[in-house]
C-alpha positions as CSV (number, residue, x, y, z in Angstrom):
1,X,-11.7,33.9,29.7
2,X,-14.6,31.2,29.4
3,X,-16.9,30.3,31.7
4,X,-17.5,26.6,32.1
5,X,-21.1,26.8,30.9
6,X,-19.2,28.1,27.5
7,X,-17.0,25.0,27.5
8,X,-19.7,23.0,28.2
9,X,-21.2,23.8,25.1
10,X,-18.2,24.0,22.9
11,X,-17.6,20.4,24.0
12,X,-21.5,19.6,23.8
13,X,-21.5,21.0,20.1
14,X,-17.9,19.0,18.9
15,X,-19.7,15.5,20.2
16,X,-22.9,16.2,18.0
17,X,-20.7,17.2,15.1
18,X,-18.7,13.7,15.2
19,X,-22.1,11.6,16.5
20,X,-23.6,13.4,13.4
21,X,-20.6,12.4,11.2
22,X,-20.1,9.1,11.6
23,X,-23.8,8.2,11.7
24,X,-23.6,9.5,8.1
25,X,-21.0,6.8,6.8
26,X,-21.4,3.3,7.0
27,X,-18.2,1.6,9.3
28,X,-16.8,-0.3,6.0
29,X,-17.1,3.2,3.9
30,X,-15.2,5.0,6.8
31,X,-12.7,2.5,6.5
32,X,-12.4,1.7,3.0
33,X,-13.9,4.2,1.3
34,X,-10.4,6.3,0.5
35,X,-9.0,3.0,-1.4
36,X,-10.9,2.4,-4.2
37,X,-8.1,0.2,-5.7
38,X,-9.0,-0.8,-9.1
39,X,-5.6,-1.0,-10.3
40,X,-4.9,-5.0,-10.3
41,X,-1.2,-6.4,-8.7
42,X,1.6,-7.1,-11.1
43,X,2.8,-11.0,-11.0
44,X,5.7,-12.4,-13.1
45,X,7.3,-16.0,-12.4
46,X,11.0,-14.9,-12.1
47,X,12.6,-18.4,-11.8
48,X,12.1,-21.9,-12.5
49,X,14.1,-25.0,-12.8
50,X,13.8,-29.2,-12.7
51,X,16.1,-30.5,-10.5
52,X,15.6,-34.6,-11.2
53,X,11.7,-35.2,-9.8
54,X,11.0,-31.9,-8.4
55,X,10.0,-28.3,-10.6
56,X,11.0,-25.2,-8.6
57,X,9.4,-22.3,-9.3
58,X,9.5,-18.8,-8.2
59,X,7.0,-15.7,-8.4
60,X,7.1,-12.0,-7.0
61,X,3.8,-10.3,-7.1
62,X,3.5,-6.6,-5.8
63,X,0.3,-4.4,-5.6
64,X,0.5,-0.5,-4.3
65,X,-2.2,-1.6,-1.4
66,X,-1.8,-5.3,-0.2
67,X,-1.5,-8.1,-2.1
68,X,-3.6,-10.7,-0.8
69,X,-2.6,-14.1,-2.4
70,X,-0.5,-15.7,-4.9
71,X,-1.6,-19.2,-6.3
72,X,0.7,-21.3,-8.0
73,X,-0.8,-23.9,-10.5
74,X,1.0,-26.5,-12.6
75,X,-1.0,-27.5,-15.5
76,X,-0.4,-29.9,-18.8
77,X,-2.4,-29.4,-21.8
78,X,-5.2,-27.2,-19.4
79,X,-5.6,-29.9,-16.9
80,X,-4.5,-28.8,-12.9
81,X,-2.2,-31.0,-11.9
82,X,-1.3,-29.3,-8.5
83,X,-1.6,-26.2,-6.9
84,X,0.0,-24.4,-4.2
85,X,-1.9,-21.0,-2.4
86,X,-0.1,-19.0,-0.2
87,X,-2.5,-16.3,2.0
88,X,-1.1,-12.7,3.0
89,X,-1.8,-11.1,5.9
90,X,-1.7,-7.1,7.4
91,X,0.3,-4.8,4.6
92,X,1.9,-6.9,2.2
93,X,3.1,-4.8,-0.3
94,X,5.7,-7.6,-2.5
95,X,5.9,-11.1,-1.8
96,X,8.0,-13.6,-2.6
97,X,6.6,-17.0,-3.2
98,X,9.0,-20.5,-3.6
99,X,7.2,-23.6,-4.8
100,X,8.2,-27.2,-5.4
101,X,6.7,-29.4,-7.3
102,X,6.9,-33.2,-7.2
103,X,6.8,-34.3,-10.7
104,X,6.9,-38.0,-12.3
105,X,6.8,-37.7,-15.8
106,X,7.6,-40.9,-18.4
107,X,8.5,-39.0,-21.1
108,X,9.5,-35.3,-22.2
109,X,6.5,-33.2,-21.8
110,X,5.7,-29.4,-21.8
111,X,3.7,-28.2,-19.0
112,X,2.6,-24.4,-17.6
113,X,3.4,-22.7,-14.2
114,X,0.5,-20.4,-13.7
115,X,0.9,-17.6,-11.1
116,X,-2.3,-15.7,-9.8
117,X,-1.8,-12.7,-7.6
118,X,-5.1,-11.2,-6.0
119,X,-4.7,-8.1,-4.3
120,X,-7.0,-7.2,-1.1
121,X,-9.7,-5.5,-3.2
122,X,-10.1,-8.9,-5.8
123,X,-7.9,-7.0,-8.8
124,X,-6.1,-10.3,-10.3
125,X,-3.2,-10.7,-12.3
126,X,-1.8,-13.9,-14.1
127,X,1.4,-15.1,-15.8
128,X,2.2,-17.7,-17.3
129,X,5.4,-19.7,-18.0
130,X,6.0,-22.8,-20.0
131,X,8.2,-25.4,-19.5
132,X,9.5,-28.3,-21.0
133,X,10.2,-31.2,-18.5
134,X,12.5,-34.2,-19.0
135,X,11.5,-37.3,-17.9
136,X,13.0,-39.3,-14.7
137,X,15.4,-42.2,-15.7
138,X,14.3,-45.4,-14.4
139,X,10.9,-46.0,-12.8
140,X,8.9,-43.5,-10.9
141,X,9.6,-42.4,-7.8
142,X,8.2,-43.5,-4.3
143,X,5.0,-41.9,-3.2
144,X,2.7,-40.2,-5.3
145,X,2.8,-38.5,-8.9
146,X,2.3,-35.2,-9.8
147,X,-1.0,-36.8,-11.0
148,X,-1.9,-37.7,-7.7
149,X,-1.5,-41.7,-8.5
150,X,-0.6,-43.6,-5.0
151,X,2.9,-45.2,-6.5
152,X,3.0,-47.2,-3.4
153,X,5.1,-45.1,-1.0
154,X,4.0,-43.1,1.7
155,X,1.7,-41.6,-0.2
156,X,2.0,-37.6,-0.5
């Protein structure tokens, strides 16, 4: 049987061991240190479809750790026309993400949905899908173009 004085120092001896440990590792290495993700997320745009003056599109990005974000950009001929981020929070391991995009063009015109998924270490991933757009009947809709051009509506 121990004597107190002997679990004294058995306890005494265990707090210097962890003191001594965790004065050796900085907090972020103690907490990040076993993740060293370098493997970037995967990102595909699995749907997308004009419906009259909107473009719907859909993307699923996925990462083994957390993804962080997925941005979704419509471009024509390199130039942003909008974009659309959507932030993660906690452990998100696959996301879904649904955008809509108000769209005014005059004619028939090809244009690219970009997805960029960035996982919770900064590994990116992009894909990209292009699209060819009709253009709306008539004249353009009330509010404001995908170019951002006030068309006298209520402006958004």
């Amino acid at each position: 049987m121990r004597s107190a004085r002997s679990w004294a120092r058995l306890l005494m001896v265990t707090v210097v061991v962890g003191v001594i440990g965790l004065a050796a590792c900085d907090v972020d290495d103690a907490a990040y240190a076993p993740l060293n993700d370098q493997v970037p997320p995967t990102v595909s745009i699995t749907e997308y479809a004009q419906s009259a003056s909107t473009l719907d599109a859909t993307v699923v990005a996925e990462d083994f750790i957390s993804v962080a974000s997925v941005v979704t950009e419509l471009r024509q001929a390199g130039q942003l026309l909008a974009v659309d981020t959507t932030r993660f929070t906690g452990r998100t391991l696959s996301a879904t993400v649904k955008t809509s995009f108000l769209i005014s063009f005059q004619a028939a015109t090809t244009v690219e949905i970009r997805a960029v998924a960035q996982d919770a270490a900064g590994n990116v991933a992009i894909d990209v899908a292009t699209v060819n757009v009709s253009p709306l009947p008539g004249p353009a809709p009330i509010g404001m173009d995908v170019q951002g051009h006030d068309r006298g509506g209520l402006g958004y």
